[in-house]
MDAnalysis code that builds the backbone (N, CA, C; Angstrom):
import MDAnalysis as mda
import numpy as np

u = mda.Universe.empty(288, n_residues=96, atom_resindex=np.repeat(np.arange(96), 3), trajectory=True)
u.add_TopologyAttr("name", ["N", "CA", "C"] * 96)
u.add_TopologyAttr("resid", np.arange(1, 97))
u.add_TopologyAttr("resname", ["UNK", "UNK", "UNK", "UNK", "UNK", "UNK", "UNK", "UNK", "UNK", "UNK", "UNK", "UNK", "UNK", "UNK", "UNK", "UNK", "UNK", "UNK", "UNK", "UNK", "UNK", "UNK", "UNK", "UNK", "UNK", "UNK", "UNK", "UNK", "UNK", "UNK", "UNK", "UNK", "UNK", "UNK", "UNK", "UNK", "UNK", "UNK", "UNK", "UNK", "UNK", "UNK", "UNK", "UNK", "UNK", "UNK", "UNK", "UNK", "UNK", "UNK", "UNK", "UNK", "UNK", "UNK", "UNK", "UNK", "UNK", "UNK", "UNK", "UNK", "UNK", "UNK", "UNK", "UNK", "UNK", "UNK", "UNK", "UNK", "UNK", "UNK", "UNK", "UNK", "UNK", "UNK", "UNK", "UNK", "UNK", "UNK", "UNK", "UNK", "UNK", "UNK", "UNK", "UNK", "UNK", "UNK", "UNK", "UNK", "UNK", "UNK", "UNK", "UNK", "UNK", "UNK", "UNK", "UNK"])
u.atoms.positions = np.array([
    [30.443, 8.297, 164.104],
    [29.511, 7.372, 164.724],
    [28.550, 8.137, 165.638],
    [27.539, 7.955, 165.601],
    [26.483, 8.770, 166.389],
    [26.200, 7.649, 167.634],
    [26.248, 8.470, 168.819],
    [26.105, 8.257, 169.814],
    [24.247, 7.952, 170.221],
    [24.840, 6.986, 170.827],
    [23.105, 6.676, 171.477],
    [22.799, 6.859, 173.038],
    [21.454, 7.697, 173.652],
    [21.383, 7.905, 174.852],
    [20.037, 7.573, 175.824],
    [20.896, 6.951, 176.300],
    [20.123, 6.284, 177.510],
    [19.430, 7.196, 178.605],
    [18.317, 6.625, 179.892],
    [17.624, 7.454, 180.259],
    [19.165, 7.989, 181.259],
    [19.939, 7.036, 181.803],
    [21.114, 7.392, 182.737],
    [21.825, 8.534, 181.930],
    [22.358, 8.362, 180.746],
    [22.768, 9.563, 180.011],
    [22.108, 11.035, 179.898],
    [20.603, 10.395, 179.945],
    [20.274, 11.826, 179.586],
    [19.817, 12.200, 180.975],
    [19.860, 11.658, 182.406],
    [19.785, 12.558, 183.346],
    [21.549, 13.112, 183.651],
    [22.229, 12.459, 183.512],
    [23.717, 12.991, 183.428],
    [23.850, 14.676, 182.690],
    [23.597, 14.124, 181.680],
    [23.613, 14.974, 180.692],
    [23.023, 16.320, 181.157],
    [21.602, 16.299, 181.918],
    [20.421, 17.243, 182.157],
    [21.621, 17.969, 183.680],
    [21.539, 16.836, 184.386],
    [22.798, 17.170, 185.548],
    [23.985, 17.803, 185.618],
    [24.457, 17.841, 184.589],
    [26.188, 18.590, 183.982],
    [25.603, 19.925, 183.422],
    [24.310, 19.796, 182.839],
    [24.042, 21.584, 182.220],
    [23.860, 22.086, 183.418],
    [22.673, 21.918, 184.177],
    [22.492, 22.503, 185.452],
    [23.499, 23.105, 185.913],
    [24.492, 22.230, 186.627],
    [25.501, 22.479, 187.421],
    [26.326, 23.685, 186.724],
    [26.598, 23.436, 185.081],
    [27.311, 24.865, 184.148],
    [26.792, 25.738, 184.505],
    [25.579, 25.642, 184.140],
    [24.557, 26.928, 184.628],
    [24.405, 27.519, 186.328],
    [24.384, 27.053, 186.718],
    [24.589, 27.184, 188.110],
    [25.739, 27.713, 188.802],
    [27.101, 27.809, 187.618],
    [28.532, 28.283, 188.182],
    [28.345, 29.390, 187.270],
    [27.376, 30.028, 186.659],
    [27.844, 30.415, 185.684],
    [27.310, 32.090, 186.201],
    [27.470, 33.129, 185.897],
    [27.107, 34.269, 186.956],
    [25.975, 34.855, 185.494],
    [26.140, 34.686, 184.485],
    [24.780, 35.278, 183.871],
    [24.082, 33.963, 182.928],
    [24.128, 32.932, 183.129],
    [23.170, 32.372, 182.861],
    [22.222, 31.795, 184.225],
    [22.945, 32.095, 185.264],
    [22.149, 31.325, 186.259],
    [20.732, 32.741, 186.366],
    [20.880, 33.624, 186.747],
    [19.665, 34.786, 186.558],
    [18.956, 34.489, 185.769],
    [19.195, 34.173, 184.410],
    [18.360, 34.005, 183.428],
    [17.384, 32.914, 183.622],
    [18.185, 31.709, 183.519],
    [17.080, 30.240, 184.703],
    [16.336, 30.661, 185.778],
    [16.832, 31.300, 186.384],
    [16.235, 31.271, 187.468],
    [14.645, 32.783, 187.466],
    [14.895, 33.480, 186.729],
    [13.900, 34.030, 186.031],
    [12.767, 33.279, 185.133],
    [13.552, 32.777, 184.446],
    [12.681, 31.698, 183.081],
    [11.648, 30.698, 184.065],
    [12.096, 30.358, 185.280],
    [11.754, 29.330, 186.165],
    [10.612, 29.866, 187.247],
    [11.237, 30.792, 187.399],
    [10.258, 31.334, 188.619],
    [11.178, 30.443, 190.142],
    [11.991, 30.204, 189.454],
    [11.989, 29.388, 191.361],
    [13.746, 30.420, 191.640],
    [14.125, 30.333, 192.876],
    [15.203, 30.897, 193.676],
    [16.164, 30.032, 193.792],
    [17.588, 30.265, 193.526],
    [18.416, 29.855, 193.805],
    [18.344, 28.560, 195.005],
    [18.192, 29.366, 196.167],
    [17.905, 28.407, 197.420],
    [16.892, 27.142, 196.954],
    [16.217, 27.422, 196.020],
    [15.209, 26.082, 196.075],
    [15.259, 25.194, 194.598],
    [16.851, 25.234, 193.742],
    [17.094, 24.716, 193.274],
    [17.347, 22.954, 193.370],
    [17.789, 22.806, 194.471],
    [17.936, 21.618, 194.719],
    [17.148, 20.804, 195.183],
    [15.834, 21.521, 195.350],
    [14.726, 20.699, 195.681],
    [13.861, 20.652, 194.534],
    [14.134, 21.467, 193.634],
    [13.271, 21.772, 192.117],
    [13.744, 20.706, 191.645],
    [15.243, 20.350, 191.619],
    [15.705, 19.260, 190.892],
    [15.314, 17.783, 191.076],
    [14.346, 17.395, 192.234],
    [14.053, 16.220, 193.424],
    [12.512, 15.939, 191.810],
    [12.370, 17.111, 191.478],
    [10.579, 16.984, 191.715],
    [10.668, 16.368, 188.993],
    [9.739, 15.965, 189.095],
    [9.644, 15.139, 187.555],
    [9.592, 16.550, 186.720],
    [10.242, 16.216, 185.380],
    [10.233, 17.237, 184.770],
    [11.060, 18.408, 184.936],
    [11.824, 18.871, 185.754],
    [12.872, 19.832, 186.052],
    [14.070, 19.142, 185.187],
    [14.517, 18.313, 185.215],
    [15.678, 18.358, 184.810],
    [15.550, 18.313, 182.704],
    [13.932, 18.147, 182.385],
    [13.623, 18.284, 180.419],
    [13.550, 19.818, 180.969],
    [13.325, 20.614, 182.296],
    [13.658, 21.549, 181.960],
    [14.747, 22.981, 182.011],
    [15.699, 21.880, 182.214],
    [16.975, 22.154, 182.255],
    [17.421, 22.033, 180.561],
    [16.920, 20.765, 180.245],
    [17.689, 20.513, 178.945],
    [16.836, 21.607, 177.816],
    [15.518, 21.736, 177.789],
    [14.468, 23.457, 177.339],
    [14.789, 24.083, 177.608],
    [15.681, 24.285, 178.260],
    [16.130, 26.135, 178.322],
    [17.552, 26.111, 177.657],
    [18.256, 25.239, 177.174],
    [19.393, 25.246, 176.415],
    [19.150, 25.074, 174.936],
    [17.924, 24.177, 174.572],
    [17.767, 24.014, 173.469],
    [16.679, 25.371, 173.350],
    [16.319, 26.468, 173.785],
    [15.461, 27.472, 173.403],
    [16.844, 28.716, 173.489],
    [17.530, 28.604, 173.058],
    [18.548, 29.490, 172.820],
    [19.941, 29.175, 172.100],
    [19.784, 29.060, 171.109],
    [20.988, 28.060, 170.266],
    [22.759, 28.742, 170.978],
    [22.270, 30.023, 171.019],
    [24.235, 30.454, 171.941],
    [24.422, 29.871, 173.304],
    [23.356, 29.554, 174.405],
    [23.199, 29.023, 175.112],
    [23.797, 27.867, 175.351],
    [23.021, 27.260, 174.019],
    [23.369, 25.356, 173.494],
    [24.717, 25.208, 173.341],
    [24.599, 25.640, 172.415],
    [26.555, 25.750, 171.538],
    [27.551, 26.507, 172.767],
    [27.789, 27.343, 173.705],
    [28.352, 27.987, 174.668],
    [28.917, 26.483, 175.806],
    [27.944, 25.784, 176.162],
    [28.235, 24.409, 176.706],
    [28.461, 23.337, 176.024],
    [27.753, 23.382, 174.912],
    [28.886, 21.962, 173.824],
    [30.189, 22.454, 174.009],
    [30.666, 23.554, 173.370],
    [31.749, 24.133, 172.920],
    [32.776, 23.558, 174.272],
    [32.477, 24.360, 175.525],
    [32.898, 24.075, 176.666],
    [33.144, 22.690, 177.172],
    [32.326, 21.857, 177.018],
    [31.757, 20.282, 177.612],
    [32.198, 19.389, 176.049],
    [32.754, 19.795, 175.231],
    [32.826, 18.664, 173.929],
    [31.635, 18.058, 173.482],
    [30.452, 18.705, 173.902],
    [29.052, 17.841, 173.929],
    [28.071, 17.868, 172.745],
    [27.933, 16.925, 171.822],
    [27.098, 17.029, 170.591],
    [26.068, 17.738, 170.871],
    [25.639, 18.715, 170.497],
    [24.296, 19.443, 170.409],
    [23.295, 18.516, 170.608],
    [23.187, 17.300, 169.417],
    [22.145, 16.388, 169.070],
    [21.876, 16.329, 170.287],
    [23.013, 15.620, 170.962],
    [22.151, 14.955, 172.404],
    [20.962, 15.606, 173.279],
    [21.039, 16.936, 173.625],
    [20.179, 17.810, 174.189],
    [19.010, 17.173, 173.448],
    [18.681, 16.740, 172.384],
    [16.769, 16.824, 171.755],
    [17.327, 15.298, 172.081],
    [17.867, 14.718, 172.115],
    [17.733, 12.878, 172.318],
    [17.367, 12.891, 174.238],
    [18.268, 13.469, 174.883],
    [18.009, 13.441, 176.116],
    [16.663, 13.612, 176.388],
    [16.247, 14.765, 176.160],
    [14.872, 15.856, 176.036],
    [13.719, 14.310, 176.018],
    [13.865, 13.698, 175.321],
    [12.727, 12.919, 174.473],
    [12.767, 11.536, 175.819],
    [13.889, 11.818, 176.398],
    [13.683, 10.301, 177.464],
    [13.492, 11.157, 179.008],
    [13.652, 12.042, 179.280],
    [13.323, 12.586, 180.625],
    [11.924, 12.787, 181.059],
    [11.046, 12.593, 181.998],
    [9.928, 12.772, 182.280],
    [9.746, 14.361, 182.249],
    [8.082, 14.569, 181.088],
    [8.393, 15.729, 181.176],
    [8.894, 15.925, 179.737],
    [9.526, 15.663, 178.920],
    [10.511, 16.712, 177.991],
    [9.664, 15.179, 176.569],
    [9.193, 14.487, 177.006],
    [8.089, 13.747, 176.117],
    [7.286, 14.667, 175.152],
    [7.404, 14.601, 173.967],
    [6.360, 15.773, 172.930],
    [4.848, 15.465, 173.422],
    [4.584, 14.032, 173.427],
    [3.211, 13.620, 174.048],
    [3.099, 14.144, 175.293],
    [3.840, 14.586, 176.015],
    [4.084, 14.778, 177.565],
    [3.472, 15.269, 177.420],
    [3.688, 17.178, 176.721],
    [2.940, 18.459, 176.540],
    [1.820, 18.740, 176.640],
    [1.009, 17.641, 175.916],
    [-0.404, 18.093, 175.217],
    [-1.360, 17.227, 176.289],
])
């Protein structure tokens, strides 16, 4: 049965990678490079629209990344591009 996700799901969802990433001692460098922003000003990055599609873009732009936290979290891959599509920000129309 395929799961369906809501905007509450997919900030959950965006919220639980973060936090992996954030305990995690070599993926957090990597975010935080990819990002440009500092550790210390994570939690205010997270306040502001669009941070958290780009939380869920930096998992789906690295498939070992992706699969490393499903694997861990029991978490369908799919969901990451369903979340992606309801977060402000992670909209394909958003982009352009």
């Amino acid at each position: 049965m395929k799961q369906q996700m809501n905007l509450e799901g997919a900030q959950d969802l965006a919220i639980n990678a973060l936090v992996f990433l954030a305990q995690d001692s070599e993926l957090l460098p990597r975010f935080l490079a990819l990002t440009g922003i500092t550790a210390d000003q994570i939690r205010q990055a997270a306040q502001e629209p669009g941070f958290l599609a780009g939380v869920l873009q930096f998992y789906l732009a690295h498939e070992p990344t992706l699969m490393r936290y499903c694997a861990a979290t029991e978490t369908d891959p799919a969901l990451f591009q369903q979340a992606l599509h309801l977060l402000p920000g992670g909209r394909q129309e958003d982009v352009y």
